[in-house]
C-alpha positions, -999 to 999 in steps of 0.1 A, spaced: 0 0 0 9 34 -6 21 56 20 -1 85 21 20 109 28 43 100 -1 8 109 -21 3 145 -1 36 152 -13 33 148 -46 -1 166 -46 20 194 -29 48 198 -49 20 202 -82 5 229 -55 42 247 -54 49 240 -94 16 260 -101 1 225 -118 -26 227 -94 -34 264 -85 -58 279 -57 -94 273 -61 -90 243 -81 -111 215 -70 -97 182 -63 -118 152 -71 -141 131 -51 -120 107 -25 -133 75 -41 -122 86 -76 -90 100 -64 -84 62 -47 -92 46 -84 -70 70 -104 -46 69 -83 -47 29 -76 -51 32 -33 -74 22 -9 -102 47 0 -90 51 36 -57 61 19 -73 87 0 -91 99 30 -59 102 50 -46 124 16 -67 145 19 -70 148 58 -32 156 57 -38 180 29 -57 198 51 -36 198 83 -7 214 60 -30 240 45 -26 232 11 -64 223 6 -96 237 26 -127 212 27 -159 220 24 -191 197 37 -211 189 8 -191 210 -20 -158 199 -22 -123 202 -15 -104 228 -25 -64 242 -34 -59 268 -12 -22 278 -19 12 256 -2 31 293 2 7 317 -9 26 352 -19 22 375 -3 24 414 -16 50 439 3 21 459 17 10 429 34 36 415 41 43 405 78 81 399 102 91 369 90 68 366 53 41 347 73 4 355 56 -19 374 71 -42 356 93 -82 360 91 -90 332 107 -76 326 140 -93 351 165 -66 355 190 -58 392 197 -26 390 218 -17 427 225 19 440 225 22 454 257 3 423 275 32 399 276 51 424 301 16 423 325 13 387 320 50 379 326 53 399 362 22 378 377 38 345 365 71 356 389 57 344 421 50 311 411 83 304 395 95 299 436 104 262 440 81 258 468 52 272 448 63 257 418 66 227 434 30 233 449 16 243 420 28 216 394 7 191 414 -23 171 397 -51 202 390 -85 199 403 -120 206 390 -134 223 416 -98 244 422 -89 259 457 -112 282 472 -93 310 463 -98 303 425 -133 298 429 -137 332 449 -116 349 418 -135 332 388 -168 338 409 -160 378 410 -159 372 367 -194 360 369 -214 365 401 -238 398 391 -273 409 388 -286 380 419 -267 353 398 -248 332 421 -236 300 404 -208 275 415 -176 279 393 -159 243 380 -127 244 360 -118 228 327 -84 228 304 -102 252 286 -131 266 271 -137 241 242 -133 216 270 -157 230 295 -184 229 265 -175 191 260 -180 183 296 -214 200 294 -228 188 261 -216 155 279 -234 157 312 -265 166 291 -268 151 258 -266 111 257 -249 90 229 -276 93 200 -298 121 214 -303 154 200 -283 185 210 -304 221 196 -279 250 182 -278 279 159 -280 270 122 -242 285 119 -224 275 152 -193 277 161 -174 243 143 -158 235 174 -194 223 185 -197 202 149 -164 186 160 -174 180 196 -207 168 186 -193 142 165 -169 127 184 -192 125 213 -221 108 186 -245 139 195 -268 149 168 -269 183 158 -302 199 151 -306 234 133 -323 263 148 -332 292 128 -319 327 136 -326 358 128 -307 398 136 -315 391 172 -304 357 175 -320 322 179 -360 320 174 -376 312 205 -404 296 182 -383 275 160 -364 261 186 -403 252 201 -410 232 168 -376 212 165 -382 203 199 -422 191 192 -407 175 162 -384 153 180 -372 162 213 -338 180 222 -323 174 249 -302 206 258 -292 236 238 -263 254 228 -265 285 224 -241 319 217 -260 352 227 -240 379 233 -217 384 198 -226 352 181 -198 338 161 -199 341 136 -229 365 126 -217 388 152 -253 394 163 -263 397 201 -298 388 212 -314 421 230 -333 415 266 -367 409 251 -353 378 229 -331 367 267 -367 371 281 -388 352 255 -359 324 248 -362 316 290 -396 314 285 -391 289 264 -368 268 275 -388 266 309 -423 254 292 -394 227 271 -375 219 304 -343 215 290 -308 226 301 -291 258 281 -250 259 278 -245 293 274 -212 301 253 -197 332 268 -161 338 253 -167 373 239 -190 383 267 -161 400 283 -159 426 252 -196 436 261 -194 436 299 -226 454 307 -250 429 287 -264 407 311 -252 373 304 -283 346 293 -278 329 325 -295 356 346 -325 352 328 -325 315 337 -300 308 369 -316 274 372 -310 257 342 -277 279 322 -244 262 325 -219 292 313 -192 283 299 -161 312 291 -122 306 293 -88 330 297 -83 322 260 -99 352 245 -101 372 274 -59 370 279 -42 347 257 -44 311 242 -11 298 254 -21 291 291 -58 286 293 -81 278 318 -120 271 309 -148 281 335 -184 260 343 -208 285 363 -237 263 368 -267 260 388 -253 248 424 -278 217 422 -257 203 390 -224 212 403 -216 172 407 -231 163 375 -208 189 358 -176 181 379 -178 142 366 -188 151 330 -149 171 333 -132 141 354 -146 110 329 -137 131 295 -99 140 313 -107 176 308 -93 187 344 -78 224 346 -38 219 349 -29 233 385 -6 251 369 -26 268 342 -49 276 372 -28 290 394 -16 316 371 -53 325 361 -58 330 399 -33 356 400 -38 378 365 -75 379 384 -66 391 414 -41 410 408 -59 431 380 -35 422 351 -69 405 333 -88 435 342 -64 458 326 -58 435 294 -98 430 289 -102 468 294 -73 473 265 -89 446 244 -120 466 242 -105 499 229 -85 478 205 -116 456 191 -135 487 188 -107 505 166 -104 477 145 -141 476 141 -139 509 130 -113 500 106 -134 472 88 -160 492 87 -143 522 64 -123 495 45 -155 478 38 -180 503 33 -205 497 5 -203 457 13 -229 436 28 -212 436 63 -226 424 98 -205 432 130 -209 440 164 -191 475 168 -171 461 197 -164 425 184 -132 411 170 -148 394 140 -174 401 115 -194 385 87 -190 395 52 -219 388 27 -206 382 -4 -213 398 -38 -235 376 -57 -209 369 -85 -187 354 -61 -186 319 -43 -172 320 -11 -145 290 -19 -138 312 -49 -129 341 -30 -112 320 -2 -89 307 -26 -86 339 -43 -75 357 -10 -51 331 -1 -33 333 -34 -28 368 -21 -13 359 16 -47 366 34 -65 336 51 -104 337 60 -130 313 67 -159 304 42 -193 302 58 -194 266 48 -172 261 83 -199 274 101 -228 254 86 -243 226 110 -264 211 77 -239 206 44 -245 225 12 -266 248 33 -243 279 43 -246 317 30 -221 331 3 -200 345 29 -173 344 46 -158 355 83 -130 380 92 -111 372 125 -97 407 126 -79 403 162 -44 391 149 -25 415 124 -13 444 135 -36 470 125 -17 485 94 -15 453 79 -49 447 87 -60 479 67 -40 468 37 -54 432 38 -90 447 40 -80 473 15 -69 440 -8 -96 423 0 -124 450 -12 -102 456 -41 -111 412 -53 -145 413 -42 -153 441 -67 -139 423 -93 -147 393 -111 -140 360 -101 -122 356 -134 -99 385 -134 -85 377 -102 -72 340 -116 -102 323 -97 -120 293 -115 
């Protein structure tokens, strides 16, 4: 048999010669394995490794596409060290941060700390980390019990877990966040499609999915969805409780960006009894040395704390530690209060670059969603901007059914520093006026 890596190579080295250029399509799996003489499980891992080297992008239901081994990038965008400019990864890591971060981090380099702190972690933490997590959370009469998790993708594992049996049905936005698809999958959860509209998640259609067949828990993103960027207003909060009371099912509450818009009221204070929250130090500090948070209803704080322990998503003590201390010591207060002058400029920097497009964004929020002209597909354009050393993500990503996303595509806007994120934008409105055709796109 083949190795398949010997086959990604030689599909990447007609990526580099130009024989294969972005936004080509490569064929089905099962008639790459007969042209090519392999197994389909060797065409399969092809293609997956393919992927993890960023050659190809897949999309559900359409296809899988050249994106571009070493895309070129022009000398306006060009970043230290020739790497393309990112629009996918929503990590905003701000320069001055690492000096903050750094100084809290001193204390526990001590042996005896060290020594203290390198010890296995726990999911219900010391009572010092639960006071510090709780002042994060604990507002308008909600009091809920803080558990820990590696992070915040893990923390949504461990609650889709404690709620959502092997085979049963978990409710969530039409376009979710894909970490949910993944999770879902591996933990053989179906995923059923709720409708949305500006404000959100439809109170009614989430009714009817449920009369249909029932759900048993949702998943939900209120407060600067991604990726629509769209955050439900109180009266939606008010009529989506409602709801979920009369269906008596659980909510998980994904709160990452909650921390950019600090005086909405999270979804959980609307219904304390049945919202887990789940948020992590990933966005609101940095992704290097997580920690993921659980507030939950005190009555399901053991059914929570065993969904984390059986899935081996315990917080490092570590990693926990040092969130402890960038809490109370005010470093994460001063680097959230930073982060939201700096979303908001680069906000206001999407918005000029791209004015006259189809363009939904929270003014506050580091990513937006950017309908695309109608003589554009989004895999087009994908391609087409990474042939010019700018990467963003196609709505197809997004999509919880295949062959069902908009023509559109998201901007992470959080990682290039903001020059070169004016030139990529400036690049980027520059393709989508033109033709598919006249940019080198199929």
């Amino acid at each position: 048999m083949e190795d398949y890596r010997i086959v990604a190579d030689e599909i990447s080295a007609d990526v580099e010669a130009g024989r294969l250029r972005p936004g080509d399509r490569l064929p089905p799996q099962r008639r790459f394995a007969r042209e090519r003489g392999i197994a389909n499980s060797t065409a399969a891992r092809v293609y997956g490794e393919l992927v993890r080297r960023g050659v190809v992008v897949g999309e559900v239901g359409r296809g899988t596409f050249v994106r571009a081994a070493k895309p070129p990038l022009e000398t306006a965008l060009a970043e230290p060290g020739g790497a393309k400019v990112d629009l996918e990864l929503n990590f905003a890591v701000l320069p001055e941060q690492s000096a903050l971060v750094g100084k809290a981090l001193e204390p526990l380099l001590r042996d005896d700390v060290l020594t203290a702190a390198l010890r296995p972690g726990s999911v219900n933490g010391s009572k010092q980390a639960r006071d510090a997590a709780a002042g994060l959370f604990v507002k308008d009469g909600w009091t809920p019990e803080v558990l820990f998790a590696g992070s915040g993708r893990e923390a949504i594992a461990a609650a889709i877990a404690a709620f959502v049996p092997m085979g049963e049905r978990l409710a969530v936005e039409a376009i979710t966040y894909p970490v949910v698809k993944a999770l879902a999958g591996r933990l053989g959860v179906q995923l059923v499609p709720i409708e949305t509209d500006d404000w959100g998640l439809m109170p009614e259609a989430l009714e009817a999915a449920h009369a249909a067949a029932p759900v048993r828990a949702l998943y939900v993103q209120p407060t600067l969805h991604n990726p629509l960027g769209s955050t439900m207003d109180e009266a939606r909060r008010v009529e989506l409780a409602e709801t979920v009371r009369r269906m008596d099912i659980p909510v998980i509450e994904d709160g990452i960006y909650t921390f950019l818009r600090p005086e909405i009221r999270p979804f959980a204070t609307y219904a304390p009894e049945r919202t887990v929250f789940a948020d992590s130090m990933s966005k609101r500090l940095a992704p290097g040395l997580t920690t993921g948070f659980l507030a939950v209803p005190p009555e399901w704080t053991e059914r929570l704390a065993a969904a984390v322990r059986s899935g081996g998503w315990v917080a490092p003590r570590f990693a926990l530690e040092a969130a402890t201390r960038w809490i109370t010591d005010g470093t994460l207060e001063t680097v959230e209060r930073a982060k939201r002058v700096d979303a908001a400029e680069r906000q206001r920097v999407t918005a000029e670059r791209l004015a006259g497009f189809t363009v939904r964004a929270d003014p506050q929020a580091y990513h937006c969603w950017w309908e695309l002209p109608e003589h554009w597909r989004a895999e087009t354009f994908v391609a087409a901007a990474a042939r010019r050393g700018i990467a963003v993500t196609p709505a197809a990503a997004f999509a919880v059914v295949p062959g069902h996303a908009p023509n559109a595509v998201r901007l992470a806007v959080s990682s290039p520093p903001i020059e070169t994120l004016s030139a990529a934008l400036d690049v980027l409105a520059g393709l989508a006026a033109g033709r598919p055709e006249d940019a080198g796109a199929d």
